[in-house]
N, C-alpha and C positions, 0 to 999 in steps of 0.2 A: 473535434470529432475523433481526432486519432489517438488512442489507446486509453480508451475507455474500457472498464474493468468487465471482464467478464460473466463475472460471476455474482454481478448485481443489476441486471437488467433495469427493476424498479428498483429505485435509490432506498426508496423507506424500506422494503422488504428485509434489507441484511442488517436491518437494527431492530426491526420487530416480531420478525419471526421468529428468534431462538430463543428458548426458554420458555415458551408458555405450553400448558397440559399438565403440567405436575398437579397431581389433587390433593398431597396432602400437606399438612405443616397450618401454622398458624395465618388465620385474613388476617392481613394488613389491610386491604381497599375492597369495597364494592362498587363495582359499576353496575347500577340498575340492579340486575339479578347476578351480576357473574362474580363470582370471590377472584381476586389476586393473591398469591399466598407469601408468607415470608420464603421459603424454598422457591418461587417463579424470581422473585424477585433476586435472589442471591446469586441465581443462576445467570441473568442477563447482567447483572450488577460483573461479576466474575469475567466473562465475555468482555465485558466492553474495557475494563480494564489490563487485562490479559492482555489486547489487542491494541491498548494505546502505547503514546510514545513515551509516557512514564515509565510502565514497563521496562522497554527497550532501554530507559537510561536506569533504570533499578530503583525504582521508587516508589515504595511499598504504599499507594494511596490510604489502603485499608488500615496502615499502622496509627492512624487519626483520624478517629469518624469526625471529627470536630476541622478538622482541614478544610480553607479554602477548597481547595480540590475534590475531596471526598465528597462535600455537599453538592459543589456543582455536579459531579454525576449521577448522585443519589437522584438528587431533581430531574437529570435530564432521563433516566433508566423509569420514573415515574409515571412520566409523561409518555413514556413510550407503551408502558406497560397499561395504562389506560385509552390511550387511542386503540391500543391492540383489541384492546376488548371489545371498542365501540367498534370495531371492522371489523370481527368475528360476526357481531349481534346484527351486523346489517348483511353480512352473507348468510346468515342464518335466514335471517328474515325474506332477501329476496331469492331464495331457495338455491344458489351458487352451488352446481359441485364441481369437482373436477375428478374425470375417469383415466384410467392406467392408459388409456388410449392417447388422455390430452399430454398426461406427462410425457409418454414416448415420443408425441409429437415434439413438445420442447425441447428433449433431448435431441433430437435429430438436428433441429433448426441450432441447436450450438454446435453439433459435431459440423453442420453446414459451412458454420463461419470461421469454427479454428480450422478446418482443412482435414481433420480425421478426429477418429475412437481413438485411437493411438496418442494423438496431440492433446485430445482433452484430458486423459487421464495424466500424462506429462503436466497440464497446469493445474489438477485438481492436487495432483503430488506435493510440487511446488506452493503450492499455497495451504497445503495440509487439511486438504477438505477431505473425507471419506466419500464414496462414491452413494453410498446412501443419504449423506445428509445431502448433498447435493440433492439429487432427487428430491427431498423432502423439500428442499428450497426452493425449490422449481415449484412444486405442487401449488406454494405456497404465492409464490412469483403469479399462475398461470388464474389461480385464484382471483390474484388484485385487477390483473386485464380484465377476466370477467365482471369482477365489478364494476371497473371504469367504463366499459362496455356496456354494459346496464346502467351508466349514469350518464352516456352519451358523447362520452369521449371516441369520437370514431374515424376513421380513416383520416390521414394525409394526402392533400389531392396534391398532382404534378405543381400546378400553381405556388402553392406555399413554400415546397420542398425546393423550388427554384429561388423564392424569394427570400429564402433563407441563404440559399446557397449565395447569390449576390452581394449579399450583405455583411456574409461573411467567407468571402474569399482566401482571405490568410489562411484558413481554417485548411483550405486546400491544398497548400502550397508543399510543394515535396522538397527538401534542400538538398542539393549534391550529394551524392552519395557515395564510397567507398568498397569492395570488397577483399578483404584480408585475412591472410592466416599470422600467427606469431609465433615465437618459441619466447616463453619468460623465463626467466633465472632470477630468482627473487633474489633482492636486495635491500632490505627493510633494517635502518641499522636499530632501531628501536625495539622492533621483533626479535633481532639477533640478542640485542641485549638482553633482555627480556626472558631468553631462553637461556644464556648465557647464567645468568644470575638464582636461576631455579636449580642450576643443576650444584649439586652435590661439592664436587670436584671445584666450582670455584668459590666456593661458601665466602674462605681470607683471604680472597682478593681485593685488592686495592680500586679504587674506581679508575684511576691510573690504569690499572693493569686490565681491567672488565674492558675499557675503554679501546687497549690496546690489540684484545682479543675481538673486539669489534670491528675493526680496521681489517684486521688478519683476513676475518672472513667475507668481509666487503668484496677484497680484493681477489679471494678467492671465486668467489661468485662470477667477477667481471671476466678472471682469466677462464671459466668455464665458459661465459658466453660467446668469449671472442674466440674461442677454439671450436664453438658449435656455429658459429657467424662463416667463418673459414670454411666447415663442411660443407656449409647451402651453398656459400657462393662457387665453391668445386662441383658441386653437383646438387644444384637446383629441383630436380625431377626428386629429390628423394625429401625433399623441404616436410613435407607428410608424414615420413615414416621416423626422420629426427626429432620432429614435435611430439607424435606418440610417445618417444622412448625419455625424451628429455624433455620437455616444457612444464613447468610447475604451475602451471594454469591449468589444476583437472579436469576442469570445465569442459575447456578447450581440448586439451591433448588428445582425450581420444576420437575427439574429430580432426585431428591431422592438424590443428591449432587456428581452424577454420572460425571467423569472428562472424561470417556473413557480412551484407550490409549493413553500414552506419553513416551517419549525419557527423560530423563534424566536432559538434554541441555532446556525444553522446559517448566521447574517446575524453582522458586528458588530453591537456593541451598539449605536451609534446608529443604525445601518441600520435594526435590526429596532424597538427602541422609535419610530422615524416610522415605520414600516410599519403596525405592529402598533396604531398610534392613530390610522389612515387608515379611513374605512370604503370601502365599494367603488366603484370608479367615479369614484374623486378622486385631486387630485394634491397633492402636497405643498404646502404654501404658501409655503414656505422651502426653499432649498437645504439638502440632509444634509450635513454635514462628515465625513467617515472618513479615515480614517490612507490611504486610495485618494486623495480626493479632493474632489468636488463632487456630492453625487447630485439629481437629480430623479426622485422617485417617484411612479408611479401606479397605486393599487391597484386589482386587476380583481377579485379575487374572494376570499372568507375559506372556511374550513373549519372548525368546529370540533372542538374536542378530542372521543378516542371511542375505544371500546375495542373491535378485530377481535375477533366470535365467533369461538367454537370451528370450526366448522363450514368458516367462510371459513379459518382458519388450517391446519385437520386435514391435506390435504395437504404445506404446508411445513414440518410437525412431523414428520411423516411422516419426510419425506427426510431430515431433519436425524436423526430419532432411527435410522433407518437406516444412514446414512455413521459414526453414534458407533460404531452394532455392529459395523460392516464392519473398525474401525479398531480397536476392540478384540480383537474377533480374528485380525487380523492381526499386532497386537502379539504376542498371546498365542504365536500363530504361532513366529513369530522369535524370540521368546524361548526356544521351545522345542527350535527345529534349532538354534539357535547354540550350546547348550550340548554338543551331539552332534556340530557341525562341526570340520572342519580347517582350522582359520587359521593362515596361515604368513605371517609381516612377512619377507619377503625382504628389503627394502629395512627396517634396525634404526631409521632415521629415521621410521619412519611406524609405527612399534608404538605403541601406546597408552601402554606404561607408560615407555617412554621421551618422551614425548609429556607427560605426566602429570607428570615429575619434573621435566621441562625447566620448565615453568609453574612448579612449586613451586620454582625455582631464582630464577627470574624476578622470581616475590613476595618469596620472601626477599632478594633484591637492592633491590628496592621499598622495601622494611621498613627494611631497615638503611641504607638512602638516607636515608629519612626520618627515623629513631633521629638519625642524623648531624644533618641539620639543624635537629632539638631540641634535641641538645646545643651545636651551636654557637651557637644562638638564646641558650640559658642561661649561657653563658659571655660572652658578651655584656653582658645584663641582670644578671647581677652584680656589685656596689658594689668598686671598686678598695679592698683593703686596705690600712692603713696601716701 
């Protein structure tokens, strides 16, 4: 239950809501009466990519419409874009609106639960949402309740939200906890190198000598930390205003190098084993070593371990056991009009079953790729006859 996204209430909404309304560009799909167009389509296609881990490791899916890869999301951006429809065509049909009233409501009920307008926009920043599509997603969000609502998805009694709760206990369980500030001094020899190597000035250098220039500033780094370790421990009250000036955690620094609360699980490990053997009110006695850097630590405050009553959690079980029903009958839903619908792949490239064969063509090219270089591995490793 704990730290569940926020910005996705109904699970299905944040993959089917983006991209649909474009009117123009070429049908690919008809559902019943509604067009899907090549532009809705590139659009979500674009999104979901953008946002996967491919991405993040640099890997161009699009560079291969013929890729393992590319087909599997082509299919999965299809199917999404077709259930979209058939949920449009049944809020249409059971007259669904939602008024600037209900949005504002939504809106309040998140600013309720991160703690301020101030907080939410902080995670709307972070997560690179715009404050209007937000809105729009919510609209969109407050939409699907009302339908689920209309399909009879309704309240969570005390009962269930208990029975849930007992069942899943761990769920509750809070682990020791920690509060600390740090001052880091980074020390990354790989980074040093790294910059080292770009710069101008050591172009003919020897790896010997990049190497040696590496060390140089290691060392450098450590004798700043342990001269800024000496300051705290002289004068502890000003731990705050050293961090500001000096800790290379920006994160951190300009909150005085205030980490808050943490778990144990949620530090490296040497970070947390000197935290975690700190009692309150003290600083480390030694510099931390972390794959970061140089820490000096000062612990302000412990927590410990503890298990949220029922009571305190009922509400959040609540919501959660609510959005499960909302999303099961919604599924049920769709599963139901799809089979009564008219889906037309205009475009024979974006049908599923040719979508389907194209992957199994794929793996079998995979396969027999690999068969290949088995066999030639074995022919190889086989004794020359005489």
């Amino acid at each position: 239950m704990k730290g569940k996204k926020l910005l996705a209430t109904l699970a299905i909404s944040a993959v089917l809501f983006s991209g649909c309304g474009l009117k123009s560009g070429e049908t690919i799909i008809k559902v019943n009466d509604q067009k899907i167009s090549q532009g809705q389509f590139d659009k979500v296609f674009d999104k979901q990519i953008n946002n996967s881990m491919f991405a993040k490791m640099g890997i161009d899916v699009k560079n291969d419409k013929n890729s393992f890869l590319y087909l599997m999301i082509k299919g999965r951006v299809i199917d999404e874009l077709v259930v979209r429809a058939l949920i449009d065509q049944e809020i249409a049909k059971r007259k669904i609106e939602v008024t600037n009233a209900d949005v504002e409501q939504a809106v309040k009920e998140v600013i309720d639960k991160v703690g301020s307008k101030e907080q939410l926009d902080e995670i709307l920043k972070q997560n690179g949402v715009a404050a209007d599509d937000f809105k729009k997603d919510l609209k969109e969000e407050v939409k699907m309740k009302k339908l689920a609502q209309s399909l009879g998805a309704g309240a969570v009694s005390d009962a269930e939200a208990k029975n849930f709760y007992d069942k899943n206990l761990d769920k509750f369980k809070n682990p020791e906890k920690v509060r600390a500030s740090h001052i880091l001094i980074s020390a990354r020899p790989d980074e040093i190198k790294e910059i080292l190597m770009s710069e101008e000035a050591n172009k003919n250098l020897s790896p010997e000598q990049i190497q040696a220039k590496v060390n140089q500033k290691m060392s450098e780094q450590k004798a700043k930390a342990e001269k800024l370790l000496a300051q705290v421990k002289q004068n502890p009250t000003q731990f705050a205003k050293i961090a500001k000036e000096n800790s290379e955690d920006t994160t951190t620094a300009v909150k005085g190098g205030d980490l808050g609360f943490f778990a144990a699980q949620e530090m490296v490990p040497e970070f947390s084993k000197a935290a975690f053997s700190m009692k309150p009110n003290t600083i480390s006695q030694n510099l931390v070593k972390s794959q970061y850097g140089y820490h000096i630590i000062m612990v302000v405050d412990r927590m410990a371990a503890s298990q949220d009553s029922f009571e305190k959690s009922k509400a959040e079980i609540k919501a959660y056991l609510e959005n499960q029903k909302q999303l099961e009958a919604i599924d049920k839903l769709v599963e139901s009009v799809k089979k009564n619908a008219k889906i037309e792949y205009v475009n024979p490239e974006y049908n599923p079953e040719n979508i389907k064969k194209s992957v199994q063509d794929e793996m079998k090219k995979e396969a027999d790729k690999d068969a290949a270089k088995t066999k030639d591995a074995k022919k190889v490793a086989e004794p020359v006859k005489k």
